[in-house]
C-alpha positions as CSV (number, residue, x, y, z in Angstrom):
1,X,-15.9,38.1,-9.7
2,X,-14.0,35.0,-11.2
3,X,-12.6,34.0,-8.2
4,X,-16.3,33.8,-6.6
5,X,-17.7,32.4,-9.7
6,X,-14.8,30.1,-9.3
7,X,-15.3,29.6,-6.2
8,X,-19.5,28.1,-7.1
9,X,-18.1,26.3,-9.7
10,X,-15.5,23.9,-7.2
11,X,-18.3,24.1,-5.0
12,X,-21.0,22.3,-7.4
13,X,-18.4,19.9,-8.4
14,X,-18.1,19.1,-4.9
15,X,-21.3,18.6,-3.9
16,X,-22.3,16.3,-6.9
17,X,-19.4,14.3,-6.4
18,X,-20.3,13.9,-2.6
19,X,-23.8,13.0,-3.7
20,X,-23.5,10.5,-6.5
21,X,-20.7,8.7,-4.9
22,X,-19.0,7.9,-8.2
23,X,-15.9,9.6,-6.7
24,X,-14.7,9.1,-3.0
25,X,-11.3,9.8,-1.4
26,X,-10.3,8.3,1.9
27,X,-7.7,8.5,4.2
28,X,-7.1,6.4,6.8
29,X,-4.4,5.0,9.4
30,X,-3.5,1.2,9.4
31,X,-1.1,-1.2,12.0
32,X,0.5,-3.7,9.9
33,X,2.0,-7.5,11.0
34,X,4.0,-9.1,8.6
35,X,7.6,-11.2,8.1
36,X,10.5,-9.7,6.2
37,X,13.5,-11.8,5.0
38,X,15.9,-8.6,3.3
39,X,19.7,-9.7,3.0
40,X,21.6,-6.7,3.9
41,X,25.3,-6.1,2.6
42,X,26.3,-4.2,5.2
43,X,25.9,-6.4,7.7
44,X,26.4,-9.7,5.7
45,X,23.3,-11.1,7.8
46,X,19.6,-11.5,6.9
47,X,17.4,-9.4,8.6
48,X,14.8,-12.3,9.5
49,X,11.9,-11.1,12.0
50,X,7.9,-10.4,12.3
51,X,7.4,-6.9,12.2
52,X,4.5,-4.7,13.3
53,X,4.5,-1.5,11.3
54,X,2.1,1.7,11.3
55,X,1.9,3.8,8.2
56,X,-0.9,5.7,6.1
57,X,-3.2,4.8,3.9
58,X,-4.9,7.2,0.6
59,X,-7.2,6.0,-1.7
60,X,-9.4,7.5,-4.4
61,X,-12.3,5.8,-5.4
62,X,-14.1,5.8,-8.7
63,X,-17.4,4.1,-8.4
64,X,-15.3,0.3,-8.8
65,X,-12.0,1.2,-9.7
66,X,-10.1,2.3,-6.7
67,X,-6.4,3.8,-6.9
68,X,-4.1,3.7,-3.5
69,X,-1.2,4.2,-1.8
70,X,-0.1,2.3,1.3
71,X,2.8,3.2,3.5
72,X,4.1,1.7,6.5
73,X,7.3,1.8,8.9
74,X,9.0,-0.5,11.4
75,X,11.8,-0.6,13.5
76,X,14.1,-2.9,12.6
77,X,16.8,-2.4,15.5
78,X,17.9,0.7,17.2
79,X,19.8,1.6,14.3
80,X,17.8,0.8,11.3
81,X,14.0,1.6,10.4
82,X,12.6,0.0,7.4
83,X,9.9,1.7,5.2
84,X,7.5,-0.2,2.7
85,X,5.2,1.6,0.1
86,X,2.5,-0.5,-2.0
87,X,1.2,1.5,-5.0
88,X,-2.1,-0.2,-5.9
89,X,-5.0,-0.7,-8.7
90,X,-7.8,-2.5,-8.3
91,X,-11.6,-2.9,-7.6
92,X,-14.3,-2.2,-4.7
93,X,-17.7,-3.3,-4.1
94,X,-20.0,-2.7,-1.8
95,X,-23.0,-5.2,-0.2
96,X,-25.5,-4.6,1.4
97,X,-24.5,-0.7,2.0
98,X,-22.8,-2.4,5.2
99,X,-19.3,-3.8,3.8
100,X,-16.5,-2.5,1.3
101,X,-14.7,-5.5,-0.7
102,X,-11.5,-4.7,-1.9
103,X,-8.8,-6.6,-4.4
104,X,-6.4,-4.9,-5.9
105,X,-2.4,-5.3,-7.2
106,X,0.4,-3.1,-7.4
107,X,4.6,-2.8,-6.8
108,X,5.8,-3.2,-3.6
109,X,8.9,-1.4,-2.1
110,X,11.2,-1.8,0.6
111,X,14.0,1.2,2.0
112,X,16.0,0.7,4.6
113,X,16.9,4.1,6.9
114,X,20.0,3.9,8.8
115,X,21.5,6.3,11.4
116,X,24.9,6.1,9.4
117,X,23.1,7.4,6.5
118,X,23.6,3.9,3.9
119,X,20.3,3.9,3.1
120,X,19.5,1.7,0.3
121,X,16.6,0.2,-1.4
122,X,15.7,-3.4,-1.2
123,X,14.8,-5.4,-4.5
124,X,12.3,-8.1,-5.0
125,X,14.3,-11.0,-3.8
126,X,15.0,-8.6,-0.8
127,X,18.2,-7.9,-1.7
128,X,20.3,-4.2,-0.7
129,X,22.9,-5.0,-3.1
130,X,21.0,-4.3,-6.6
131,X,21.1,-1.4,-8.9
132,X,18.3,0.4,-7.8
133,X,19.0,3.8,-6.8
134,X,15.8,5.6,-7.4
135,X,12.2,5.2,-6.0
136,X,11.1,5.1,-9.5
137,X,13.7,2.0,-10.2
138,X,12.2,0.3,-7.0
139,X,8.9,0.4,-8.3
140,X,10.1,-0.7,-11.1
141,X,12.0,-3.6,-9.9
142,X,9.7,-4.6,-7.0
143,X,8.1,-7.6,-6.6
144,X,3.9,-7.1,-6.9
145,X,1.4,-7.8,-4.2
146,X,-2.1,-8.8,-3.8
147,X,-4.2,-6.5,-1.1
148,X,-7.4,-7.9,-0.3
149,X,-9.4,-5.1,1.8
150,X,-12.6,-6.3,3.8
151,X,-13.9,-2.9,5.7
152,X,-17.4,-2.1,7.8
153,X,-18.9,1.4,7.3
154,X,-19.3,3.0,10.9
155,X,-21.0,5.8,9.4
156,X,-20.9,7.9,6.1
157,X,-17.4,9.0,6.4
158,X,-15.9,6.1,8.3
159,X,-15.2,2.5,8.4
160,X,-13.2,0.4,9.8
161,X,-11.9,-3.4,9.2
162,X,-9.2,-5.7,7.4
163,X,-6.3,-5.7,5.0
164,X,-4.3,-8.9,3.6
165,X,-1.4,-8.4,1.6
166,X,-0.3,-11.5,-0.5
167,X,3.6,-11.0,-1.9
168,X,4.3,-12.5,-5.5
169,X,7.5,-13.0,-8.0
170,X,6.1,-10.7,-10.6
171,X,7.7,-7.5,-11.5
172,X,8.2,-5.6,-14.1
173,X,11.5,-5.6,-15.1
174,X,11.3,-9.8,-15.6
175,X,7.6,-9.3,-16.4
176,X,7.1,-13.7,-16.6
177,X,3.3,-13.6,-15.9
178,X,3.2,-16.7,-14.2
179,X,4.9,-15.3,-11.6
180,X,1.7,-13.8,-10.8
181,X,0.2,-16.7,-9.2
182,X,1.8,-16.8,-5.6
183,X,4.1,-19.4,-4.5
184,X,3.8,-21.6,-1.7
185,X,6.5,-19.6,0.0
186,X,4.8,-16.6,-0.4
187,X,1.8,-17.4,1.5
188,X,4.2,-17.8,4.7
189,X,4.9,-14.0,4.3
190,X,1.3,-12.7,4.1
191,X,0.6,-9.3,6.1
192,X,-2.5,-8.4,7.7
193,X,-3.3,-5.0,8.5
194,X,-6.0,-3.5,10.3
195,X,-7.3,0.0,9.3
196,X,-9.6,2.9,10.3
197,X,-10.7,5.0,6.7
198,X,-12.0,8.5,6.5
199,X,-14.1,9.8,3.9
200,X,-12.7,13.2,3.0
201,X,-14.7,13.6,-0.5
């Protein structure tokens, strides 16, 4: 009897959540085309190329605030794939019941995969040789970025459209908020994404 009553309970929630809209989560898939400049150790060269990366995309909406996660991966060469995660907080609009605006900020992190297993995590200056040796540290230590989000609604569960990723000098760990304000430099390595979302609440 508690299990059924349970059971009605999650299902109200669910259904008033659908309806009012003040809480959505999406899921979605997104290509990615952006330039990385990481100095690797190992190698004593800088890896130096445009990339175009696929990866996942999870957000959870509540009525403006919106929370995400954004992952991608690329190849890098036949024997090293690179991973990038953006952990993001920021705000979403929508006009006209056509279009989602999106702007948010968050920590971005690099990982380099190799098949000789010296994986290692790339800092902010894109750097392997730091001191981070935990994803918690990367976060911690990685530089933040801007993701600006511009998305059509194909229907009540889907939509479809743009992502720009702006990289900055602010992290955490140096915390000089005028580093928030990207630098000339930074607007070379913008990436631009393109995405398909799917309403799953």
């Amino acid at each position: 009897m508690k299990k059924v009553l349970a059971l009605i309970i999650f299902l109200f929630c669910f259904s008033f959540l659908y309806a009012s809209d003040f809480f959505q989560l999406t899921f979605g898939a997104n290509i990615s085309f952006e330039k990385i400049d990481i100095k690797d150790t190992d190698t004593t060269k800088d890896i130096v190329k445009n990339l175009i990366s696929v990866g996942l995309d999870m957000r959870m909406l509540f009525k403006y605030v919106q929370v995400g996660y954004v992952g991608n991966m690329s190849v890098i060469d036949k024997k090293t794939l690179l991973f990038n995660g953006l952990s993001y907080l920021g705000a979403s609009v929508q006009v006209f019941n056509r279009v989602d605006l999106g702007f948010a900020l968050g920590p971005n992190m690099n990982y380099l995969i190799k098949d000789n297993g010296a994986n290692k995590y790339v800092d902010g200056d894109g750097d392997t040789d730091s001191s981070i040796d935990n994803y918690f540290s990367a976060l911690f230590q990685g530089n933040y970025s801007y993701r600006l989000t511009a998305e059509a609604l194909i229907s009540k569960v889907m939509k479809v459209g743009l992502a720009v990723t702006i990289p900055t000098h602010f992290n955490l760990q140096t915390f000089r908020i005028t580093k928030l304000w990207p630098e000339s430099s930074d607007f070379k390595n913008i990436g631009i994404s393109l995405s398909v979302q799917m309403r799953l609440i």
